[in-house]
C-alpha positions as semicolon CSV with decimal commas, in nm:
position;residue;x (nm);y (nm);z (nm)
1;X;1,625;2,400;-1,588
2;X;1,959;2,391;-1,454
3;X;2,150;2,076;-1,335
4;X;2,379;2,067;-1,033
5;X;2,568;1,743;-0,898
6;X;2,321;1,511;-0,660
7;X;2,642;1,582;-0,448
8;X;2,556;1,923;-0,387
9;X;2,127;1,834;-0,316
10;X;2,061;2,026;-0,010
11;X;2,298;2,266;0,028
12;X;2,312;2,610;-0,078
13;X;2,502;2,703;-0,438
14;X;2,588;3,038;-0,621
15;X;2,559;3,109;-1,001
16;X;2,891;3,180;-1,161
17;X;2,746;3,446;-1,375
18;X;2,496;3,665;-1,172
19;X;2,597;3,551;-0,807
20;X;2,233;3,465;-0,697
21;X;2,245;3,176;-0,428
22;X;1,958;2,918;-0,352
23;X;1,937;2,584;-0,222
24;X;2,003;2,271;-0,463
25;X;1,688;2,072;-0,470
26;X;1,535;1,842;-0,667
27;X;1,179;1,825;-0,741
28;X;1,118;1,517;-0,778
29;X;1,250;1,443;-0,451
30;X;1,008;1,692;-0,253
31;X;0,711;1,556;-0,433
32;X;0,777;1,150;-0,291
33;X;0,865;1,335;0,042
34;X;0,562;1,543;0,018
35;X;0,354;1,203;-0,097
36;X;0,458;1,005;0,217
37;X;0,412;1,307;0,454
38;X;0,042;1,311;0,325
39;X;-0,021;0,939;0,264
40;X;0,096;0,913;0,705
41;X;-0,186;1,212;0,771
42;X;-0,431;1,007;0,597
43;X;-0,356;0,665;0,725
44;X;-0,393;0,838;1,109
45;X;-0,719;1,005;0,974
46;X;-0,874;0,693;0,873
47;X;-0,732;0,521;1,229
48;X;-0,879;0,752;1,438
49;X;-1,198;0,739;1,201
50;X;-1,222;0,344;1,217
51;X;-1,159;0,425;1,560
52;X;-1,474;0,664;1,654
53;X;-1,688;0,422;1,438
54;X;-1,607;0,145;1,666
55;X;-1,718;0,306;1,938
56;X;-1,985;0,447;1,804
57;X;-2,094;0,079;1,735
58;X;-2,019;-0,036;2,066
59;X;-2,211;0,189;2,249
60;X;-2,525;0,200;2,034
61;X;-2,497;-0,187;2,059
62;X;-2,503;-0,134;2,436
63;X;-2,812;0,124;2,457
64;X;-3,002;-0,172;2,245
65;X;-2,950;-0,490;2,443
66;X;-3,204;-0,373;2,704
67;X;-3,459;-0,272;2,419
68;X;-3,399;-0,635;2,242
69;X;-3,440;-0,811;2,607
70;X;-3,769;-0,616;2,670
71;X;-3,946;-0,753;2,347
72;X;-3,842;-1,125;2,416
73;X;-4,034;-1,136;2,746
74;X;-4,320;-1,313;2,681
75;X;-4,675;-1,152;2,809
76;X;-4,856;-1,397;3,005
């Protein structure tokens, strides 16, 4: 593990001994970003779910009514 200065997070940095460059990250970091970028997907998942059941209720509720009106007529 190698530690670099929060200072230089983000941008790219060269090793003084080989010359290899690569972009100062830090784990931890990309793993909460990574978190909240999957915790949004899920809460619009589950929207759009909640959403399709409610209109899945709603319109079975609506091919019913004239079913539960039918059986209340009384037969004379």
């Amino acid at each position: 593990m190698l530690r670099i200065g929060v200072r230089l997070l983000g941008q790219r940095v060269y090793c003084q001994h080989c010359g290899g460059g690569f972009r100062a990250t830090d784990e931890a970091l990309e793993n909460v970003e990574a978190i909240r970028v999957i915790e949004h997907l899920q809460e619009d998942r589950i929207e759009t779910l909640l959403e399709l059941a409610a209109e899945s209720i709603s319109d079975s509720l609506k091919c019913e009514q004239p079913l539960e009106e039918d059986t209340t007529h009384k037969v004379v």
